[in-house]
N, C-alpha and C positions, 0 to 999 in steps of 0.2 A: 734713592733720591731722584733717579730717572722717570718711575714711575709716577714718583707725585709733581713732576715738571709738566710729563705726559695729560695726566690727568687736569691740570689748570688749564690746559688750554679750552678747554668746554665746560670750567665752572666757573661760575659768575657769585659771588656773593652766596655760598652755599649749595648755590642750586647746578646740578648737572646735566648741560644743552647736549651732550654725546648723542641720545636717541634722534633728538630734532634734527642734527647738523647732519646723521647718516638720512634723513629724509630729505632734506632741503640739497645734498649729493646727489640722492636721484636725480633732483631735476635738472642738475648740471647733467646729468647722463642721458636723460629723456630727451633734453633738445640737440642734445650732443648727435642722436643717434638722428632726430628725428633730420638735421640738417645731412647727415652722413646719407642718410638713406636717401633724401631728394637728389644725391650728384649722379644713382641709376637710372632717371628715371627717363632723363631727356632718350636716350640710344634707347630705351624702352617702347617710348612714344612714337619714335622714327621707326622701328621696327612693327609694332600693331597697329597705331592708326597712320601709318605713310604720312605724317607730318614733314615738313621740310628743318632743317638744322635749326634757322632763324625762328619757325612755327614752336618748335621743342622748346628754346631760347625762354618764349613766354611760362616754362616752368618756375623760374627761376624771380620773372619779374612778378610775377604770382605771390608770391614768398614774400618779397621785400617791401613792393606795395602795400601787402597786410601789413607788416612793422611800422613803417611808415605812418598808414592811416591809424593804427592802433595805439600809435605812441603817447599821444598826449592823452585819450581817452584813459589808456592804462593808469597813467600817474596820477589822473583827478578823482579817478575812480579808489585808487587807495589812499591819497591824499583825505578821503573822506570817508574810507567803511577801512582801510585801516590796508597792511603787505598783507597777513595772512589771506582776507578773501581774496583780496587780489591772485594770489597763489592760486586759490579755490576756482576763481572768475577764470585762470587761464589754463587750468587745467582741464575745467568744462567744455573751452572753445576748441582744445588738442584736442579732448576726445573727439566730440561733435565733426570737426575737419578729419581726422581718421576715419570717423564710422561712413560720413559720408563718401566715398573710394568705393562702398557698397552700392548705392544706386547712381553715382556717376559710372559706376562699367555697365551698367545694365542700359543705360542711355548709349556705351561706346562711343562720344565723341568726345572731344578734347575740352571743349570749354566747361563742361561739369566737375571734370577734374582739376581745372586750375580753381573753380569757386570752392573745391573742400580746401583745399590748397592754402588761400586766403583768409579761411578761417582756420584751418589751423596757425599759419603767422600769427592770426590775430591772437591764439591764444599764446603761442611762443615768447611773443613780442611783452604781455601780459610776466609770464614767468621769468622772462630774463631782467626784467625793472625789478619783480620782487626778489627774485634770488639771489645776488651780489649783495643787497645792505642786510641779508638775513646771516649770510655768511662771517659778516664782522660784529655781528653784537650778540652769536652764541658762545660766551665766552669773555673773558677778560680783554679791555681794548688792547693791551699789547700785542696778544695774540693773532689780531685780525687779519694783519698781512699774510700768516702762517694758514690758518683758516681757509681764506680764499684761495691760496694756491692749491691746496687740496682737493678744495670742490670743482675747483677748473681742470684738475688731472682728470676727472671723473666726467668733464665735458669733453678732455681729447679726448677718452676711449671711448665715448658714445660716437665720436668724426671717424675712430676706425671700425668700432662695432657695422656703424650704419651700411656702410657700400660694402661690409664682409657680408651681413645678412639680408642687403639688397640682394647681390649677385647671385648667394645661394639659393634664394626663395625666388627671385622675380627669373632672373636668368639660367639656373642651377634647374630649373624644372621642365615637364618637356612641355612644348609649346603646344598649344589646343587652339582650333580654328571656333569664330562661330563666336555664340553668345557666351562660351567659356574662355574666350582667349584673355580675358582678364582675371584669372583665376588666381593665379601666380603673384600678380598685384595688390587684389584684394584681401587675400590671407592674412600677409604681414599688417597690412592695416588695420583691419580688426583685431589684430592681438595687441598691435601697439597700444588701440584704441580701447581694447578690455584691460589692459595694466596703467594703462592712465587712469580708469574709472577707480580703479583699485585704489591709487594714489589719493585719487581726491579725495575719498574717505575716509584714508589713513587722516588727511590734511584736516576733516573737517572732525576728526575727531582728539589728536593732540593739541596741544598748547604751546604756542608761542608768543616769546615776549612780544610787546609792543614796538615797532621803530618811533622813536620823537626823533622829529627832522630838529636842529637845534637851529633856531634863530641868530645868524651870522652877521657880519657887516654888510653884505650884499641885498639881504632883506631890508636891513636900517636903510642905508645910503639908494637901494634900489636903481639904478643908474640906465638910463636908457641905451635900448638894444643896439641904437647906431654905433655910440659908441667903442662896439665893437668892432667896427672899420678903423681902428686909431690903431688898429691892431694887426700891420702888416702882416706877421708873425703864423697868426693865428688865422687870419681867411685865407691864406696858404696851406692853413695844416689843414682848412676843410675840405678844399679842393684833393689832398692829398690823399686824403683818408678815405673820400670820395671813389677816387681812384685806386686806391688800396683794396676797397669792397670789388670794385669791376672786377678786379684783376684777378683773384683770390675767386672770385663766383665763375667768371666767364673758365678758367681755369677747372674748377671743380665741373662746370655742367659738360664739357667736351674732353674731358680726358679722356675716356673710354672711346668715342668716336677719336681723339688720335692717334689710340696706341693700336686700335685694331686697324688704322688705316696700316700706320709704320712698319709695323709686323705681321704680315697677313697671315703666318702660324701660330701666331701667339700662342695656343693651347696645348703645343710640345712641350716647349721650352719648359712653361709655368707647370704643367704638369709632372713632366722629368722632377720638378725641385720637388711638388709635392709629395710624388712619391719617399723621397726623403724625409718627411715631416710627420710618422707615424698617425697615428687618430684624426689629429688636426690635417694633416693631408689627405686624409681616404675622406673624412668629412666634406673638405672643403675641393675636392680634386675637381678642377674644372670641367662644363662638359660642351662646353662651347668657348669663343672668341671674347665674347661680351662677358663674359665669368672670369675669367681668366684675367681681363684688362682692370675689373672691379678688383680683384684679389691686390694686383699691383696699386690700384688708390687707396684702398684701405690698408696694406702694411708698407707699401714705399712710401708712399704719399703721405697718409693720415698719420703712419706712426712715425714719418720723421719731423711730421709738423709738433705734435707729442712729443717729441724728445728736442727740438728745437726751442720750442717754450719755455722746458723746464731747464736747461742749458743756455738759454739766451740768460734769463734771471739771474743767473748766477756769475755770467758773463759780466752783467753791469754792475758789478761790485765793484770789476776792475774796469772797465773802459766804459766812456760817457755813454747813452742813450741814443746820444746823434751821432756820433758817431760810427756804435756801432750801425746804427739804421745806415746810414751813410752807403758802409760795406755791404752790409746788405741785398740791400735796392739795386747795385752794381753788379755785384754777384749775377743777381737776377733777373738782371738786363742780359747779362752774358749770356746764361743758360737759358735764356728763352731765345737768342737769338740762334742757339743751336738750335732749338725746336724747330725754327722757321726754316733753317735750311735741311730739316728731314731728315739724319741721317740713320736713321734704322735705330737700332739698339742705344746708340750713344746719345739721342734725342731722344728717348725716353727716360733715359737715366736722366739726363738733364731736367725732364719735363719734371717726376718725383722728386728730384732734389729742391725742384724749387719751393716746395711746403717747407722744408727746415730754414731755407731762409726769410720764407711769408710769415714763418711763426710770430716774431715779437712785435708787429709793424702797426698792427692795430692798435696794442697798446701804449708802444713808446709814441705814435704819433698825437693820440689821444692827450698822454700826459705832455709831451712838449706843448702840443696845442695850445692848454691850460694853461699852461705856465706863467707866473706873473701876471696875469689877468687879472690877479684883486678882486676887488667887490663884482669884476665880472666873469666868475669864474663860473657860477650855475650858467648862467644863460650861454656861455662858449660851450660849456659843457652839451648842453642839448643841441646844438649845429653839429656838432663832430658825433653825437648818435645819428642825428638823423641823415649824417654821411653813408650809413649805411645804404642807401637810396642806390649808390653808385652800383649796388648786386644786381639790382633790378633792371637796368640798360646795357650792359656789359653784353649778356649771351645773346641777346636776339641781334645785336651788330655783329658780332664775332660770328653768329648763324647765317647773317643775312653773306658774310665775307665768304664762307666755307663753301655759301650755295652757290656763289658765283665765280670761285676760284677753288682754292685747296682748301684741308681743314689747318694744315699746316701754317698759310700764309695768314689765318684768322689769328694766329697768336700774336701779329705784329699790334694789336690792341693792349694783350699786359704789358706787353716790352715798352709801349708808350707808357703804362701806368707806371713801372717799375723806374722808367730813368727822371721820370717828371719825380717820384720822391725822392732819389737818389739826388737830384737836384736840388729840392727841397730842403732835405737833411745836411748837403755841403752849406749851401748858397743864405738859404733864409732863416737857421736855427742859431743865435748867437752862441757862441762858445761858453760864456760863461752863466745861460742857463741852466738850473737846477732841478730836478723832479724828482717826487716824491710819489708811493703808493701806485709804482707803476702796475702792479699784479691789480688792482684794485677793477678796472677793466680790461675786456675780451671783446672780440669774435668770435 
C-alpha cells in the first residue's frame, strides 16, 4: 500500500512525472551549488587580484543585480514561449556566464568577472521563476507541498556542495603566479558550465506538461498597485525580507575572511577532525586557512541551514510562523552580537549557527507578507521577490566597514537586519494571521 501512495505522488491522470521531477531536482541543485560556490569567491579575489573587502563585496552585487534586472524579462518571456523554454533560456545564460570565467582570467581583472557573473544570475534568475511551479504540477495537486520540499532539499545540498567544492578546487590547489594564477577558478567553471550544457539538452529533449496560470479574482478585479500601501503589514515585510537577503549575503560573502581572522590556525584544528573522517577527510584534508574556513560554511554553516529548513517545517505544525520567526530573528541578534565582540572559537560557533536560524525567514516572511492581501496578493508577491535586491548592497557596506575598521565589527550590519525582523515578527504581524503553502517559496 506504501508503495502505491509512493508512486501517486509523480502520477497525474496515468501518466508518470518521476523522470521530469528527478530533472527539474537538478536545477534545484545546480543553483543550489552555483550560489554555494560564489560565498569562495570574495577571499579569493582579495587574495589574486588585491582587491579591497568592499571591492570583493561587488561579487555579490554582481549576482543579485542580474535577478533583479532579469526578473520581469524572465516571466514575460515564459508567459509567452511557455516554463519549459524558459528552463532552456536559463540554462543557456548559466552556461554562457560559467564558460565565460575562461577569458575573463585571461584579461585578470576583476570587472570581466563580475560581467560573467551577471549573466550567469541572469540565467539563475530565469530557472528559479521556472522551477518551483514545475515542482507542484508533476503529480497530483495534493501532493505539491510534498513535491517541493523535496526539490529544495536538493537546493540545500547544492548551498553545501558549493563552498565544499569551492575550497577544494579554488583553495585546495597550489597557487601559481602569472597568467595561471586563475587556473584554480577556471576549472570548476567549466565543468559547471559543461554539465549545465548537458542539462539543457537533456531539457530540450523531454516533455513537460504545460503550466496554465489559472485566471483568479486579482486578474478580474486587477486593483491598482498603490493600493498596496493600505497595507502596513506587508511594506514592512518588504523592508524586512529586504533585509533578510542583506543579512543572509553580507554573511555568506565574509565568513571565510572572519573565521580566518578569529583563528589564525585554523587548519590544525579542522585538520585534526579530518583526520577522523576516513575518504571524506583525506579527500577534503585542508591545505590552507582559506580551505579549512570553507569546510566550516559548507558543513557548519550550510548543513545546519539544511537541517534548519527541514526542522523549522515541521516545527510550524506546532507553533505559529511569527512567532516562531519572532525567536528566531532574536536568537540571531544574540549570536551575531557574539560575533561582533570576537571571541575566538565561541564566535564562530555563533557565526555557523546562525544559518540554522536564517533557514525558515525567507520563507515565513514571504508568506506572512502575502497574507490577506486578496486580490493583491500577485502583485505583493513580486515586491517581496524583488526584495531580494537587499543581497546586492549588504557586502560592499559590510566591505567598505571591515576596510576601515575590523571584519568583525562589519557584522553589526546583520545584527541591524536580524532585530529590525525580530521587530517585525513581534510588533507588525497580527496574531491571528494565517498562512498557507509556506514550503512553496525559498532563498
Amino acid at each position: 500500500m506504501s508503495k502505491k501512495k509512493s508512486g501517486s505522488l509523480f502520477r497525474s491522470n496515468g501518466v508518470s512525472y518521476l523522470v521530469p521531477f528527478i530533472f527539474i531536482c537538478s536545477l534545484f541543485l545546480l543553483w543550489g551549488f552555483a550560489h554555494g560556490l560564489l560565498d569562495v569567491l570574495d577571499k579569493h579575489f582579495q587574495d589574486t587580484l588585491h582587491v579591497t573587502k568592499a571591492q570583493s563585496g561587488f561579487v555579490q552585487f554582481s549576482l543579485y543585480i542580474g535577478y533583479l534586472v532579469m526578473a520581469l524579462p524572465a516571466g514575460l518571456f515564459m508567459k509567452k514561449y511557455g516554463y519549459q523554454r524558459g528552463i532552456i533560456l536559463g540554462l543557456i545564460l548559466f552556461a554562457i556566464g560559467a564558460f565565460l570565467f575562461y577569458p575573463a582570467a585571461k584579461f585578470s581583472a576583476f570587472i570581466p568577472f563580475l560581467l560573467a557573473l551577471f549573466v550567469l544570475a541572469c540565467g539563475l534568475a530565469c530557472l528559479e521563476t521556472a522551477a518551483n511551479p514545475y515542482s507542484t504540477v508533476l503529480g497530483p495537486q495534493e501532493g505539491a507541498a510534498r513535491r517541493i520540499n523535496i526539490s529544495q532539499s536538493f537546493n540545500g545540498l547544492g548551498w553545501i556542495l558549493g563552498p565544499l567544492m569551492g575550497g577544494l578546487f579554488i583553495f585546495g590547489t597550489e597557487a601559481k603566479e602569472g597568467a595561471e594564477k586563475f587556473d584554480s577558478l577556471v576549472k570548476p567553471y567549466m565543468w559547471v558550465g559543461g554539465i549545465v550544457v548537458v542539462v539543457a539538452i537533456i531539457f530540450m529533449i523531454i516533455k513537460l506538461p504545460e503550466i496554465k496560470e489559472t485566471s483568479e479574482t486579482e486578474s478580474a478585479e486587477n486593483p491598482p498597485m498603490r493600493n498596496l500601501l493600505k497595507h502596513p503589514g506587508f511594506v514592512v515585510a518588504v523592508i524586512a525580507q529586504f533585509l533578510y537577503v542583506a543579512a543572509q549575503t553580507g554573511t555568506n560573502s565574509f565568513f571565510i575572511n572572519y573565521v580566518t581572522d578569529a583563528i589564525p590556525d585554523l587548519k590544525t584544528p579542522i585538520g585534526g577532525m579530518m583526520q577522523n573522517m576516513g575518504l571524506f577527510g583525506e579527500v577534503f584534508m585542508p591545505r590552507n586557512q582559506e580551505q579549512a574556513a570553507s569546510l566550516i560554511l559548507a558543513i557548519g554553516g550550510m548543513g545546519a541551514f539544511w537541517i534548519g529548513r527541514l526542522s523549522g517545517s515541521y516545527l510550524m505544525k506546532f507553533v505559529a510562523p511569527q512567532r516562531l520567526l519572532a525567536v528566531y530573528a532574536v536568537v540571531n541578534t544574540l549570536l551575531v552580537f557574539l560575533v561582533i565582540i570576537d571571541m575566538g572559537w565561541l564566535s564562530v560557533i555563533a557565526l555557523f549557527s546562525t544559518y540554522f536560524f536564517m533557514s525558515v525567514m525567507f520563507p515565513t516572511i514571504f508568506a506572512l507578507g502575502i497574507a490577506d492581501l486578496g486580490s493583491l496578493t500577485k502583485k505583493g508577491s513580486a515586491f517581496l521577490v524583488m526584495a531580494v535586491a537587499g543581497g546586492a548592497f549588504c557586502p560592499p557596506i559590510m566591505g567598505l566597514i571591515a576596510d576601515n575598521s575590523t571584519m568583525a565589527f562589519a557584522f553589526i550590519i546583520p545584527l541591524f537586519c536580524f532585530a529590525f525582523i525580530a521587530w517585525y515578527a513581534i510588533k507588525m504581524v497580527h496574531p491571528s494571521i494565517k498562512v498557507s503553502k509556506l514550503g512553496m517559496v525559498q532563498h
